[in-house]
gemmi code that builds the backbone of each chain (N, CA, C; Angstrom):
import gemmi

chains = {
    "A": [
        ("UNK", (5.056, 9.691, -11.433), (4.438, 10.336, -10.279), (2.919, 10.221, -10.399)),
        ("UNK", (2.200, 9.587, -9.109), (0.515, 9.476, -9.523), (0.328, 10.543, -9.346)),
        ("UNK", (-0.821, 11.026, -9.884), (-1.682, 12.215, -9.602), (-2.398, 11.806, -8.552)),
        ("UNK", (-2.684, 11.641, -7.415), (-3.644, 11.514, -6.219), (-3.257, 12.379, -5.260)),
        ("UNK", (-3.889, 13.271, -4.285), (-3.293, 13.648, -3.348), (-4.418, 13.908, -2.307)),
        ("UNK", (-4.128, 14.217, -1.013), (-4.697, 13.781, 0.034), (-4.309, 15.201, 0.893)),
        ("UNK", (-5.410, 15.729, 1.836), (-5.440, 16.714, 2.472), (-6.225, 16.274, 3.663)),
        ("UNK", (-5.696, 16.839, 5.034), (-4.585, 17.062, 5.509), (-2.807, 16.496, 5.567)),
        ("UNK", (-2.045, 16.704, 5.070), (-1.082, 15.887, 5.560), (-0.813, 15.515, 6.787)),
        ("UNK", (-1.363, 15.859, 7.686), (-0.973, 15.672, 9.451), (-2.309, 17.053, 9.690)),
        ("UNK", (-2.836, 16.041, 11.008), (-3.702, 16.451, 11.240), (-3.521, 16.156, 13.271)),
        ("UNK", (-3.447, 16.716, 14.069), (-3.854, 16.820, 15.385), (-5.426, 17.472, 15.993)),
        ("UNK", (-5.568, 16.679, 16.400), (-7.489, 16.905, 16.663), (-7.597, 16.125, 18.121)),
        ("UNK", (-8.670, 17.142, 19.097), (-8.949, 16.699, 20.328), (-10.289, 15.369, 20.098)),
        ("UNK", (-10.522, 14.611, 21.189), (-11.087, 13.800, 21.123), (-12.838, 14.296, 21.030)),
        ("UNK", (-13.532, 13.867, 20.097), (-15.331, 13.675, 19.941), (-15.191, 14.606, 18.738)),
        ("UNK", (-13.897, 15.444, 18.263), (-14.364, 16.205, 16.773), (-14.892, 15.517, 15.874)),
        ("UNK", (-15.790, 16.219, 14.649), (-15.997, 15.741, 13.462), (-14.796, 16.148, 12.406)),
        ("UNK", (-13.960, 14.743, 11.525), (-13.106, 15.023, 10.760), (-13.059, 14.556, 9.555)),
        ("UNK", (-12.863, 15.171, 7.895), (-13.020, 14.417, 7.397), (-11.330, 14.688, 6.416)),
        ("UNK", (-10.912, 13.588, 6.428), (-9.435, 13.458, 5.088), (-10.027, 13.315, 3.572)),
        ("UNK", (-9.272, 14.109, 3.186), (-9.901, 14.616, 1.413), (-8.923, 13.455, 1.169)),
        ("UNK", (-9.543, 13.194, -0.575), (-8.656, 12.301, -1.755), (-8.979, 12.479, -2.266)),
        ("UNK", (-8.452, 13.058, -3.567), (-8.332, 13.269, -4.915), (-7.571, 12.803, -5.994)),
        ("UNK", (-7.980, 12.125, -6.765), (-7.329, 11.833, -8.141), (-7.314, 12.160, -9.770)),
        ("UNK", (-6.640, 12.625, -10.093), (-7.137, 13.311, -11.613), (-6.647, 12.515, -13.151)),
        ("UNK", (-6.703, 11.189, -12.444), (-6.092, 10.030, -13.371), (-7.835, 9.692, -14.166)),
        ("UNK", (-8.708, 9.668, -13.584), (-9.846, 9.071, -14.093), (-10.054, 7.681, -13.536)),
        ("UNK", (-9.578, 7.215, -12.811), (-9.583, 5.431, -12.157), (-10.997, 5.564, -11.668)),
        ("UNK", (-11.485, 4.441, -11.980), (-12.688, 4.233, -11.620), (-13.067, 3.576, -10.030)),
        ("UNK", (-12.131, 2.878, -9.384), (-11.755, 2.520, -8.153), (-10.851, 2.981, -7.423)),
        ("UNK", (-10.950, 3.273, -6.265), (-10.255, 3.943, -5.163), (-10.775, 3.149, -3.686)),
        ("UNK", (-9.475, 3.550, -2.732), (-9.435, 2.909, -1.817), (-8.973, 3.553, -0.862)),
        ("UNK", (-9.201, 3.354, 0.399), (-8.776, 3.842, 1.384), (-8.110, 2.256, 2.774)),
        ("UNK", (-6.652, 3.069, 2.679), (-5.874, 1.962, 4.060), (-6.286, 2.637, 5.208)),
        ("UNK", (-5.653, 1.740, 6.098), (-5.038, 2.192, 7.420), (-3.821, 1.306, 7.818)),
        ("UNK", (-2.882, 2.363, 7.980), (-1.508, 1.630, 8.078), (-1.062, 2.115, 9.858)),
        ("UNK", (-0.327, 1.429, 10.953), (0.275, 1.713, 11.475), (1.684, 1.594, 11.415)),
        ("UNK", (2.178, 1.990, 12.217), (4.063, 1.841, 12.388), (4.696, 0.718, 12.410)),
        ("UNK", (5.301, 0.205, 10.947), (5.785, -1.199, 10.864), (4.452, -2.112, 10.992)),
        ("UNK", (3.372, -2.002, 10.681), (2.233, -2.799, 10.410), (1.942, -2.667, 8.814)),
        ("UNK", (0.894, -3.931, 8.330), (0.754, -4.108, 6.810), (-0.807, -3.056, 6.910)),
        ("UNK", (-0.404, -2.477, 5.646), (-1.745, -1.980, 5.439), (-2.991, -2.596, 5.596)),
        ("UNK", (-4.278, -2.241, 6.025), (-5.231, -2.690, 6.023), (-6.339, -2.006, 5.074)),
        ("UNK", (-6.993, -2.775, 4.190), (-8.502, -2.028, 3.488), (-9.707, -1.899, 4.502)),
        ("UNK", (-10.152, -0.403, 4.710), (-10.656, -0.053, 5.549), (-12.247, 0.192, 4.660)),
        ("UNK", (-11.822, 0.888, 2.776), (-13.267, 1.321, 2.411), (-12.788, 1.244, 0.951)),
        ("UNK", (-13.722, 0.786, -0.170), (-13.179, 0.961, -1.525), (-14.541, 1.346, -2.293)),
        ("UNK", (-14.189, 1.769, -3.643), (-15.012, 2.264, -4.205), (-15.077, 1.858, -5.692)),
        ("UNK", (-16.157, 1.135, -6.174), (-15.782, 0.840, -7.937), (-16.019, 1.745, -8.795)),
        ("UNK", (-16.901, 2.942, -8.197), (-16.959, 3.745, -9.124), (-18.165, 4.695, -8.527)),
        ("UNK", (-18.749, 6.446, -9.247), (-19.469, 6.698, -8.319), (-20.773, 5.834, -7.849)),
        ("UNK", (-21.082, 6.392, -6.761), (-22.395, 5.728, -6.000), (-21.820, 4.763, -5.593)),
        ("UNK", (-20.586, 4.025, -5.610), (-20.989, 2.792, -4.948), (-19.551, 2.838, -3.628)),
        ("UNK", (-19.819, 2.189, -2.778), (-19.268, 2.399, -1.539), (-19.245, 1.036, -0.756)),
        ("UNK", (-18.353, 0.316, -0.247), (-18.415, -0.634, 0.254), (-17.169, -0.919, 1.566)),
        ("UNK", (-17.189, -1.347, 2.910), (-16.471, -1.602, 3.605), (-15.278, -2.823, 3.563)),
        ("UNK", (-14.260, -2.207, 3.823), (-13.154, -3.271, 3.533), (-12.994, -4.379, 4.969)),
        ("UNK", (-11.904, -4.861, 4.743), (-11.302, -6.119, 5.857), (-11.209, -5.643, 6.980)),
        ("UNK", (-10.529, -4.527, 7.229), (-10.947, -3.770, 8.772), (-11.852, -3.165, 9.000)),
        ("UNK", (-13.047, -3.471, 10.472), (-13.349, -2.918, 10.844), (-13.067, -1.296, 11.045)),
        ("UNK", (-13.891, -0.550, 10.736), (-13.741, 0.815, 10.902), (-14.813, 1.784, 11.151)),
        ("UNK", (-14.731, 3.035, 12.295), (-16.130, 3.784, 12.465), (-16.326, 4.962, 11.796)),
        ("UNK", (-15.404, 4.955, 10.465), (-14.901, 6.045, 9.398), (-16.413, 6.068, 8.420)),
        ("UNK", (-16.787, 6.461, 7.651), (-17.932, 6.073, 6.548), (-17.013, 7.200, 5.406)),
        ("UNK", (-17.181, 6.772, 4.156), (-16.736, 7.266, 2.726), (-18.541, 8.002, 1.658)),
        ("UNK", (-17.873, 8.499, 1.140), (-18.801, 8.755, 0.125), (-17.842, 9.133, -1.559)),
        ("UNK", (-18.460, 8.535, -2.822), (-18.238, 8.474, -4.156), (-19.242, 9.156, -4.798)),
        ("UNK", (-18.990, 10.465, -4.118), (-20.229, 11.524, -5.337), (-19.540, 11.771, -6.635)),
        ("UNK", (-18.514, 11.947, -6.912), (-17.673, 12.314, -8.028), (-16.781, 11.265, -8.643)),
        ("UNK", (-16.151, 11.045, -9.529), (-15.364, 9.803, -9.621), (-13.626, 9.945, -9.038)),
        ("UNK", (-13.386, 11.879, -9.229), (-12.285, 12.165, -8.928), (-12.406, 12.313, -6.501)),
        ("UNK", (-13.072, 12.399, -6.716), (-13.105, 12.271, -5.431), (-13.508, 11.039, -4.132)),
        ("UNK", (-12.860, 11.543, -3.134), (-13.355, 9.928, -2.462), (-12.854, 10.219, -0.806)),
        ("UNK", (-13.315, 11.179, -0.192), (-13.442, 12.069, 1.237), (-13.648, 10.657, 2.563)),
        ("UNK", (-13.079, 10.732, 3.362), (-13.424, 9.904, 4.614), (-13.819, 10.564, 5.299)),
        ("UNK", (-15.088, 10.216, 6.455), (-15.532, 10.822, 7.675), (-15.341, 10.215, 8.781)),
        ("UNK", (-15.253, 11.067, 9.978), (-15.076, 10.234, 10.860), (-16.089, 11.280, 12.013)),
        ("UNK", (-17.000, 10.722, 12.438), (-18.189, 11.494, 12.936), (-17.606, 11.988, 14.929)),
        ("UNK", (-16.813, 11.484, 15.208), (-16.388, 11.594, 16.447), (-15.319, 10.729, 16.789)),
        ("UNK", (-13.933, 11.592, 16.661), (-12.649, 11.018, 16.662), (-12.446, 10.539, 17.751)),
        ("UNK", (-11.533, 9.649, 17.962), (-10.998, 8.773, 19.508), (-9.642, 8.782, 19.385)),
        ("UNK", (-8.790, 8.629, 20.638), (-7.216, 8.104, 20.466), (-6.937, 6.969, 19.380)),
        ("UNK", (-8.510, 6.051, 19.714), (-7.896, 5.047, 18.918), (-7.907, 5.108, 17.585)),
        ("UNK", (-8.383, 6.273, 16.710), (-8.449, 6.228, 15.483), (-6.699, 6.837, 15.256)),
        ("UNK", (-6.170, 7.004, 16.004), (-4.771, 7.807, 15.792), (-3.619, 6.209, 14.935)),
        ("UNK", (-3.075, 7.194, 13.446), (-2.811, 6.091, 12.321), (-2.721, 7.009, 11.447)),
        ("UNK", (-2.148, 6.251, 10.070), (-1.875, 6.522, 8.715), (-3.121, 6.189, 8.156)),
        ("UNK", (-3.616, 7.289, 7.762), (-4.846, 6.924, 6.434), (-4.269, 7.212, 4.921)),
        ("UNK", (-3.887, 5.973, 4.241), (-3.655, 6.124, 2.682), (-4.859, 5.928, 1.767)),
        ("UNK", (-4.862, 6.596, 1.124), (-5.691, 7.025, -0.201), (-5.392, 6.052, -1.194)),
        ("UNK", (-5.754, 5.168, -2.110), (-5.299, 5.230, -3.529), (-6.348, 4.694, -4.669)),
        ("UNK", (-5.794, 4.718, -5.790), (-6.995, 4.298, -7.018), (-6.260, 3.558, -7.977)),
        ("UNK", (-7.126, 2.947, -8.728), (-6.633, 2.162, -9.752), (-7.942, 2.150, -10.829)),
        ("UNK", (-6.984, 1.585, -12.343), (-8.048, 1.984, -13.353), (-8.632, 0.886, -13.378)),
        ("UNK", (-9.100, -0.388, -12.631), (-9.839, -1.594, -12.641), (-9.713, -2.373, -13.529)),
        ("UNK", (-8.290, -2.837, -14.378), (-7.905, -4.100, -15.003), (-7.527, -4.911, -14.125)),
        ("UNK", (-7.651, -6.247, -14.116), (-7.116, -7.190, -13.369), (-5.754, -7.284, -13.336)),
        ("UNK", (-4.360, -7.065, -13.725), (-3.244, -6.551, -12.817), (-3.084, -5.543, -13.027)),
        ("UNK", (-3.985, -4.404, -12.650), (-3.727, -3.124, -12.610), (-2.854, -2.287, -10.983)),
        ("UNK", (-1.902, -1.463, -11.175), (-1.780, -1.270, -9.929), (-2.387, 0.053, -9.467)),
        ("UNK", (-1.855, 0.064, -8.214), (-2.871, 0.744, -6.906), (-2.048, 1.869, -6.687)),
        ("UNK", (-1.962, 3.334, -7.357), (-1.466, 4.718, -7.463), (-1.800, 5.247, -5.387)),
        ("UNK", (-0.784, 5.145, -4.947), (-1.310, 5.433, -3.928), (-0.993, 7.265, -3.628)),
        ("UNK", (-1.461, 7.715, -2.797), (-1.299, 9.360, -2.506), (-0.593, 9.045, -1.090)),
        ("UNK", (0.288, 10.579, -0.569), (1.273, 10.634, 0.377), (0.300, 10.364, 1.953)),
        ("UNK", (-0.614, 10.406, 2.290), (-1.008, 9.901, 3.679), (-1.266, 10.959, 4.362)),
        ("UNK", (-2.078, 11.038, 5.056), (-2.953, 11.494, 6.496), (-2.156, 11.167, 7.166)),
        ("UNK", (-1.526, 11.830, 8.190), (-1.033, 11.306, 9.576), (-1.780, 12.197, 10.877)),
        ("UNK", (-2.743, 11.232, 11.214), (-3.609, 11.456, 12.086), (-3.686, 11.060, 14.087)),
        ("UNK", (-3.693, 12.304, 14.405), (-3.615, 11.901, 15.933), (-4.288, 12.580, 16.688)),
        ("UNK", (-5.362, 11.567, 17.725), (-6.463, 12.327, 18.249), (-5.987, 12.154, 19.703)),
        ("UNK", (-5.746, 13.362, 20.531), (-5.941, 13.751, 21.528), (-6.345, 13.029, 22.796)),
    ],
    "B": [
        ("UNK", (-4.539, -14.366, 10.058), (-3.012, -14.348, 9.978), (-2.697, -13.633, 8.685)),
        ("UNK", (-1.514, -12.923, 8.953), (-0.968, -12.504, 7.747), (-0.782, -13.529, 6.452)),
        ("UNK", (-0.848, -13.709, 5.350), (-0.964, -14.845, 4.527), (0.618, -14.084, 3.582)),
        ("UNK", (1.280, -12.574, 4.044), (2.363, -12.212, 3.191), (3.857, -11.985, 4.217)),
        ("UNK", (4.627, -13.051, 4.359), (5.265, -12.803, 5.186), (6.587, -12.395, 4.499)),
        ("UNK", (7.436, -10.998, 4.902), (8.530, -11.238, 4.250), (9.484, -10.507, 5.648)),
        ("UNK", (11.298, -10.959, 4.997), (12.255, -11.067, 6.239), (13.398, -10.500, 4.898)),
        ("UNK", (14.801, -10.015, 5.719), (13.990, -9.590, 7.341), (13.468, -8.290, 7.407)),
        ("UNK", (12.904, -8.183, 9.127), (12.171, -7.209, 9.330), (12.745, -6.089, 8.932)),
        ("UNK", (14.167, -5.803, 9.108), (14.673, -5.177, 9.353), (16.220, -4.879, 8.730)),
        ("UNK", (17.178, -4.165, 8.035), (18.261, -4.442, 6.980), (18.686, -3.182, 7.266)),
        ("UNK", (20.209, -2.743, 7.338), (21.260, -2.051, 7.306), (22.318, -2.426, 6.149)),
        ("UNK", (22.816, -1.520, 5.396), (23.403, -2.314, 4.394), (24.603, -0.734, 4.159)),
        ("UNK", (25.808, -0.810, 3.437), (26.703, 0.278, 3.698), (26.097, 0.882, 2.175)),
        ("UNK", (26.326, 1.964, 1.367), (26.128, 2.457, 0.357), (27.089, 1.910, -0.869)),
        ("UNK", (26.320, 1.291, -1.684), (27.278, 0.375, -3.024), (27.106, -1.498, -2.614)),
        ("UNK", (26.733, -1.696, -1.602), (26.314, -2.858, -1.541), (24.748, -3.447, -2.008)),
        ("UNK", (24.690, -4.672, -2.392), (23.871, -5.506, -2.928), (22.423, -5.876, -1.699)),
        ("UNK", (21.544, -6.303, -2.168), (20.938, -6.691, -0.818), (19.805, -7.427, -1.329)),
        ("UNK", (19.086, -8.458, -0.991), (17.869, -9.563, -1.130), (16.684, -9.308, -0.125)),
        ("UNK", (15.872, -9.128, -0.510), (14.630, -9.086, 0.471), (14.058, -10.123, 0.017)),
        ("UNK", (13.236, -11.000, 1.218), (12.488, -12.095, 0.872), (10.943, -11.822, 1.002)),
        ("UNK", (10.406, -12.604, 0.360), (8.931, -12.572, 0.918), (8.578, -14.045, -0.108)),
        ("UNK", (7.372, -14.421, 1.613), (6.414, -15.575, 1.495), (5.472, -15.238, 1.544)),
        ("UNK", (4.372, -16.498, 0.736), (3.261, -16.375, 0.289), (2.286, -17.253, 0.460)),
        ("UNK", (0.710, -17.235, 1.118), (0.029, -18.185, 0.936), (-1.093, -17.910, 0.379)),
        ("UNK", (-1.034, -16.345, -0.231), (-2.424, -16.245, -1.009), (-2.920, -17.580, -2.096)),
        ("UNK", (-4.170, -17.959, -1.585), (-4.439, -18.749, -3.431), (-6.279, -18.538, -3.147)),
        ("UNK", (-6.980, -18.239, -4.397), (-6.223, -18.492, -5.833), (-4.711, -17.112, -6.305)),
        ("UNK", (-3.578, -17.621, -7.504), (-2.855, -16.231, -6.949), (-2.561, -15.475, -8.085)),
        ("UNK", (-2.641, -14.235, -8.274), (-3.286, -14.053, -9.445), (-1.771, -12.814, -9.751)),
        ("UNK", (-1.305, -12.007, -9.010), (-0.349, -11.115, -9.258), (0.565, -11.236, -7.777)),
        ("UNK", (2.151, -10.615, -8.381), (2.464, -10.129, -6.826), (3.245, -8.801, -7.291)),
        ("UNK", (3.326, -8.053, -6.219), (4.125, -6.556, -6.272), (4.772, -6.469, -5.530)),
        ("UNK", (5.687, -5.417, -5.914), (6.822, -4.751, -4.861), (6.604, -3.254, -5.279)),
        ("UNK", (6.336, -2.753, -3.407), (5.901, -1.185, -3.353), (7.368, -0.747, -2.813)),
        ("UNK", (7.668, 0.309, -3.012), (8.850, 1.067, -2.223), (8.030, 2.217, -1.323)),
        ("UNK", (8.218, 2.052, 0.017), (7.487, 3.318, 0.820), (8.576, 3.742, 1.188)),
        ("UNK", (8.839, 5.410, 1.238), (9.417, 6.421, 1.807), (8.725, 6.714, 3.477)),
        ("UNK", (9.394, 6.776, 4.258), (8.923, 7.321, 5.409), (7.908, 8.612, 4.605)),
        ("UNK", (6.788, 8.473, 5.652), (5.764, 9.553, 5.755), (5.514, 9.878, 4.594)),
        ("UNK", (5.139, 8.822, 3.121), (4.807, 8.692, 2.105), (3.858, 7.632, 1.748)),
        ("UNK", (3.196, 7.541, 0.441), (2.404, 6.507, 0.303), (3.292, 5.317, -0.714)),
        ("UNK", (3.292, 4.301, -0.707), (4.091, 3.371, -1.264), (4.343, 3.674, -3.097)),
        ("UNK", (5.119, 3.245, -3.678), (5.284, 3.328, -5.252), (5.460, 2.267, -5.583)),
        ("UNK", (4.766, 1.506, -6.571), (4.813, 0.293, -7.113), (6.728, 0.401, -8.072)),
        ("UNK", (7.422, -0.987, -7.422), (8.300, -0.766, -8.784), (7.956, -1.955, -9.983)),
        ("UNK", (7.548, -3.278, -8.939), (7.693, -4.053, -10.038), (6.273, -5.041, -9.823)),
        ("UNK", (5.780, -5.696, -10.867), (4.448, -6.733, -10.714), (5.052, -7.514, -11.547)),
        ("UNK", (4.473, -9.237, -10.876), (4.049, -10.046, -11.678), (3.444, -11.383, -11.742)),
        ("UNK", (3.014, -12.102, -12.844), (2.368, -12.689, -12.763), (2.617, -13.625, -12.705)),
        ("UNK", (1.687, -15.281, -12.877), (1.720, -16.470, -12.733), (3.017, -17.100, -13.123)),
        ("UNK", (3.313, -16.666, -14.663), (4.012, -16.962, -16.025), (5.515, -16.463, -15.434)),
        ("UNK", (5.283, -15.339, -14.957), (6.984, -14.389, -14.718), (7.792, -14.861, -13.791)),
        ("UNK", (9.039, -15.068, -14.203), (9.751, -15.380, -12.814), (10.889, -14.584, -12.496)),
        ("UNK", (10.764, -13.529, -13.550), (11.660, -12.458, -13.072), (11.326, -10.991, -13.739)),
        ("UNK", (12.113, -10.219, -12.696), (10.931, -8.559, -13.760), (12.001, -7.692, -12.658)),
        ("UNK", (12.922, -7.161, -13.727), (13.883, -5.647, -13.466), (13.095, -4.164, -13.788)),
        ("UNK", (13.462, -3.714, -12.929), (13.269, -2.343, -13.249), (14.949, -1.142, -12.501)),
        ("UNK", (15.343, -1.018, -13.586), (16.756, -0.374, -12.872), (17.274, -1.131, -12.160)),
        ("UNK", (17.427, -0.725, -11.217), (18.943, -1.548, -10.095), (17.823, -2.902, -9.363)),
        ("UNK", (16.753, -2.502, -9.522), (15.572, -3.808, -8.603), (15.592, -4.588, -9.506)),
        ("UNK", (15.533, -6.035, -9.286), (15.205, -6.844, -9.981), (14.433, -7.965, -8.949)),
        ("UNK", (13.155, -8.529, -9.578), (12.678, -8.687, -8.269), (12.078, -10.852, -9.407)),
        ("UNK", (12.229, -11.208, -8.206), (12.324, -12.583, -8.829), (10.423, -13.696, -7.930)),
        ("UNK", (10.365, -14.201, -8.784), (9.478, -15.143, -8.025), (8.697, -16.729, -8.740)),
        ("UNK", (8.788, -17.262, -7.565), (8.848, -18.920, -7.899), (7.489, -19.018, -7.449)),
        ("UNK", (6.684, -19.752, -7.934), (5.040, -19.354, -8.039), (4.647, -21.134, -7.268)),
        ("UNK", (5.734, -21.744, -7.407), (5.537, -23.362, -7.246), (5.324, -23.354, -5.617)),
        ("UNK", (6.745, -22.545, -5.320), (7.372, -22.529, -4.072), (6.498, -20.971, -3.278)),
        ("UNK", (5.808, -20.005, -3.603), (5.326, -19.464, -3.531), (6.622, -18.406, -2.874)),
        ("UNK", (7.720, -17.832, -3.358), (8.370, -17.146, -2.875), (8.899, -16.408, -4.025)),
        ("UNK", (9.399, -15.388, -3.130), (9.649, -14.050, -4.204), (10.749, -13.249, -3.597)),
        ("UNK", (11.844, -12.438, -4.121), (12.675, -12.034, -3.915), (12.932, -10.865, -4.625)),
        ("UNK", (13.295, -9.470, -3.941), (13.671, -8.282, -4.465), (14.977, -8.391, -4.146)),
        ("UNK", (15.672, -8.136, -5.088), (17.207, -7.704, -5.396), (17.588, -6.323, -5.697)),
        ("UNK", (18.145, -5.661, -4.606), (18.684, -4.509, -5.050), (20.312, -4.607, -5.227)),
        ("UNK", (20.761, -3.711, -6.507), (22.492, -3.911, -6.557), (22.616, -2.291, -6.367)),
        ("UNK", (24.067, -2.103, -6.015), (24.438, -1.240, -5.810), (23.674, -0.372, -5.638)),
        ("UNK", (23.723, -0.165, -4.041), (22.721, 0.763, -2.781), (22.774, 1.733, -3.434)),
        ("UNK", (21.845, 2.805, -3.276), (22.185, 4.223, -2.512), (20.996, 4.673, -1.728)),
        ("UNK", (22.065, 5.660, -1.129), (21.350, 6.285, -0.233), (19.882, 6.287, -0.063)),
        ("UNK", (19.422, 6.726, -1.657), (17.330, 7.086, -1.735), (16.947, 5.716, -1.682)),
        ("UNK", (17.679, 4.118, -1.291), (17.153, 3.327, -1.283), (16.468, 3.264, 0.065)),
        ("UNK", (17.160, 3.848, 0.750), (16.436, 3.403, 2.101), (15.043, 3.745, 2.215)),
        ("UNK", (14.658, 2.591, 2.593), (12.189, 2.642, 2.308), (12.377, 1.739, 3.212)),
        ("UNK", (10.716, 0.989, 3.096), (10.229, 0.197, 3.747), (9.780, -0.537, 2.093)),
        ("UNK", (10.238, -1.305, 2.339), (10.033, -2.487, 1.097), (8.655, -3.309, 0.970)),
        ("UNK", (7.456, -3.599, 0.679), (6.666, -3.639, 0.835), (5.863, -5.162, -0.206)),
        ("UNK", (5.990, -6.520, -0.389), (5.221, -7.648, -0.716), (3.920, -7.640, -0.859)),
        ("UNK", (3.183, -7.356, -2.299), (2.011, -7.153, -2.027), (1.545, -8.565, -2.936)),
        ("UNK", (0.302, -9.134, -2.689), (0.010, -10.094, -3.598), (-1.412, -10.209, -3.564)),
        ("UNK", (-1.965, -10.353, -4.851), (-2.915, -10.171, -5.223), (-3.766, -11.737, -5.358)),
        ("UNK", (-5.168, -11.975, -5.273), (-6.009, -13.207, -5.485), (-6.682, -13.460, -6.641)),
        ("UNK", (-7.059, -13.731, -7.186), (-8.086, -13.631, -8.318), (-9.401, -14.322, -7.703)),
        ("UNK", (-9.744, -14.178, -7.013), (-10.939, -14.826, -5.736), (-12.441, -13.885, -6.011)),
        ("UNK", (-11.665, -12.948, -6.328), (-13.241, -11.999, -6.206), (-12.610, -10.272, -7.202)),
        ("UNK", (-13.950, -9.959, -7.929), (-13.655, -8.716, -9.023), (-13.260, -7.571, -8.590)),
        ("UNK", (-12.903, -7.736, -7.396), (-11.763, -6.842, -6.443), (-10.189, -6.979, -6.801)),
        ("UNK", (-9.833, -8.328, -6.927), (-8.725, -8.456, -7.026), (-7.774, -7.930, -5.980)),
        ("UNK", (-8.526, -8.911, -4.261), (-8.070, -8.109, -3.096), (-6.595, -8.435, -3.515)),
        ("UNK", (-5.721, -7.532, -1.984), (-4.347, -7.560, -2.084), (-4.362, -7.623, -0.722)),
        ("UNK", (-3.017, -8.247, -0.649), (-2.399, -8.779, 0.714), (-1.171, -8.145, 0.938)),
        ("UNK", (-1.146, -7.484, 2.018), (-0.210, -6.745, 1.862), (0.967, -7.100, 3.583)),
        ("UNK", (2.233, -7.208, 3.110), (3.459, -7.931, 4.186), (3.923, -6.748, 4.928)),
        ("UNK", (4.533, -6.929, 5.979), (5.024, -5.633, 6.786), (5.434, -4.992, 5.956)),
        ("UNK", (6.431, -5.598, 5.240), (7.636, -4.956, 5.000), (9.158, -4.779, 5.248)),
        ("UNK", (10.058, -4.726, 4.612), (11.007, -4.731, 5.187), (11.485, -3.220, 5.354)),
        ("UNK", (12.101, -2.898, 6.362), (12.784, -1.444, 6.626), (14.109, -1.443, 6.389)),
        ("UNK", (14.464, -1.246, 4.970), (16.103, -0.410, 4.642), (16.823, 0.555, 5.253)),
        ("UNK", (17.811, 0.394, 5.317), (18.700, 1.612, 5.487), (19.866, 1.567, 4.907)),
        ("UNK", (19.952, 2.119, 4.492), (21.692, 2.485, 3.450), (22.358, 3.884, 4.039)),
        ("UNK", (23.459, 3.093, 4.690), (24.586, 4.133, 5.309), (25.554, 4.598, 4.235)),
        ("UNK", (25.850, 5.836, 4.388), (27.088, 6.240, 3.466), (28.767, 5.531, 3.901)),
    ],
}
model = gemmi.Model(1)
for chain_id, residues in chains.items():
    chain = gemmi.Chain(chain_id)
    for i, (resn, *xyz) in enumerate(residues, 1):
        res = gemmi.Residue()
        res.name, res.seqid = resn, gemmi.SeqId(i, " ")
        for name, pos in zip(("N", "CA", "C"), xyz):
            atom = gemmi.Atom()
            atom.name, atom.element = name, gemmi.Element(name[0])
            atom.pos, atom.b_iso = gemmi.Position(*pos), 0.0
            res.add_atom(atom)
        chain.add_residue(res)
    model.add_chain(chain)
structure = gemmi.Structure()
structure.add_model(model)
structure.setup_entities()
């Protein structure tokens, strides 16, 4: 069982709120990541992190921004929600060996109004 | 384009039966591949990885196979049950960059009837 977990589990929010999905891990991984999955779609890397301070945008476009103040932590924002951000946001981390795997946490299920 | 394709989309299978999931591949350079098990309204669980060298790797009833020439890979489940039913998930990894991106396939969607 990973230790990662993710708050809200389901979240309903009207459209222009400010929202942000927590992630937490208490493994110590120095990298973490954030998907976006839809229904019967492949995950997409939206934001990853090698470690604190550093922050970088993944393969999908996204109007989300992350921050890596802590190493156990790794929070998404989303400054003014839309329908179209409505989706699965997965969390996960890994301890950064080259075949290391990717501990993922149970998911955000997010739907904006 | 998706570069992880696996079939089928979609699988019904009775409880105690056998079942093959496929998945194709065009990641290169190619450095790992995985098999995640997702639970509805869960985040995926790795069961099995491997590498260049491996061409086969069990874990319990999964045994998950792959031909690195032919770039294809195969999860084998024997004798269903019920908690099998997931979304089966082909992930494969590059050695391209100190990311060690991953490519990740629909998936296939199980179901195991009693």
């Amino acid at each position: 069982e990973a230790d990662i977990y993710q708050t809200p589990r389901y979240l309903v929010i009207g459209t222009g709120k400010k929202i942000t999905l927590e992630c937490s891990q208490t493994m110590g991984h120095d990298k973490m990541y954030w998907y976006q999955q839809d229904p019967g779609m492949e995950l997409h890397l939206i934001h990853y992190s090698y470690g604190v301070n550093s922050t970088e945008k993944g393969d999908l476009s996204s109007e989300s921004t992350v921050s890596r103040i802590r190493t156990e932590h790794f929070p998404l924002t989303l400054e003014s929600a839309r329908p179209s951000h409505t989706s699965q946001y997965l969390c996960a981390s890994s301890s950064g060996v080259n075949t290391d795997t990717q501990y993922f946490g149970p998911g955000t299920r997010l739907t904006v109004l | 384009k998706n570069q992880v394709e696996q079939s089928p989309q979609s699988l019904i299978i009775l409880e105690g039966k056998n079942c093959t999931l496929q998945c194709n591949y065009t990641v290169s350079p190619f450095s790992n591949l995985r098999w995640y098990k997702q639970d509805t309204g869960r985040g995926p669980v790795s069961l099995t990885i491997m590498t260049f060298s491996e061409n086969t790797k069990s874990n319990g009833r999964y045994t998950a196979t792959l031909d690195a020439d032919t770039k294809q890979s195969s999860l084998h489940i024997t004798a269903s049950q019920l908690s099998d039913s997931a979304s089966y998930i082909c992930v494969v990894s590059d050695r391209g960059s100190t990311l060690g991106r991953l490519y990740f396939g629909r998936g296939t969607q199980l179901t195991v009837w009693p």
